[in-house]
C-alpha positions in Angstrom: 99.8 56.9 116.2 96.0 55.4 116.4 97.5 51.9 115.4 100.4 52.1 118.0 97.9 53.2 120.6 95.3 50.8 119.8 97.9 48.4 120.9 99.8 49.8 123.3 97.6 51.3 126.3 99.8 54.1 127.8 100.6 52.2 131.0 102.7 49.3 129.0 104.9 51.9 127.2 107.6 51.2 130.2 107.2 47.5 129.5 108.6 48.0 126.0 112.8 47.9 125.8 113.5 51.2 125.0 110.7 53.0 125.1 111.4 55.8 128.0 114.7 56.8 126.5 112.9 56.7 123.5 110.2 59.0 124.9 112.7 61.1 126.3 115.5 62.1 123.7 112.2 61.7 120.5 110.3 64.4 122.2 113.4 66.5 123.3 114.6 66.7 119.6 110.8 67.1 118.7 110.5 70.1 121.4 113.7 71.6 120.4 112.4 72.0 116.6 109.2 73.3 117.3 110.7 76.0 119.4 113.2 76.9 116.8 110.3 77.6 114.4 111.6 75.3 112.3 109.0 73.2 109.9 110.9 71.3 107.9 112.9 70.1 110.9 110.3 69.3 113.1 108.5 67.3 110.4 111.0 65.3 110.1 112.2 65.0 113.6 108.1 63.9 114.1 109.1 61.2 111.2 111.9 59.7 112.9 110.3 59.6 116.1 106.8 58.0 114.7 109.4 55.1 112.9 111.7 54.5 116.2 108.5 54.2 118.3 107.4 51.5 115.2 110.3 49.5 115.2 110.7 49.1 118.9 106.8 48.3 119.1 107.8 45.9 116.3 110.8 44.5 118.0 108.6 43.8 121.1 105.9 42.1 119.2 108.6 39.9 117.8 109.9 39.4 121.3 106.7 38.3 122.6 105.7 36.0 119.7 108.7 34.4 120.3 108.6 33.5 123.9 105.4 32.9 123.1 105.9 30.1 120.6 108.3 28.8 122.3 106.2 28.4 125.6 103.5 26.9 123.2 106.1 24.2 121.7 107.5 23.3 125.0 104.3 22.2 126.1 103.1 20.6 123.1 101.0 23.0 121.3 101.6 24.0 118.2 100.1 28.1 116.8 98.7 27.9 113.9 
């Protein structure tokens, strides 16, 4: 979570594709665990939601290198 947030400042999270219903159904299966008193499930609901907010953080780094690199080659420039 440090690295994601060390990235991500809370008010881009909306930026990222995904995200909000992300946010949404993570922490409602996350919520539902911990209110059922149930360790082994919420551990692993708190898991999956840790790796989906990864992957789309990943997807949207990809996204923006990219457009990105292609902005950069259009004009000439090449990222080394």
């Amino acid at each position: 979570m440090r690295l994601v947030s060390r990235y991500v400042p809370r008010r881009f999270y909306s930026s990222i594709e995904g995200w909000p219903k992300a946010t949404v159904d993570d922490h409602s299966k996350l919520l539902e665990a911990i209110r059922s008193k149930d360790a082994e499930t919420t551990r692993r609901e708190m898991e999956e939601h840790l790796m989906h907010a990864g992957e789309l953080l990943a997807a949207h780094f990809d996204e923006r290198i990219a457009t990105e690199g292609a902005s950069d080659q259009s004009i000439g420039l090449v990222r080394v």
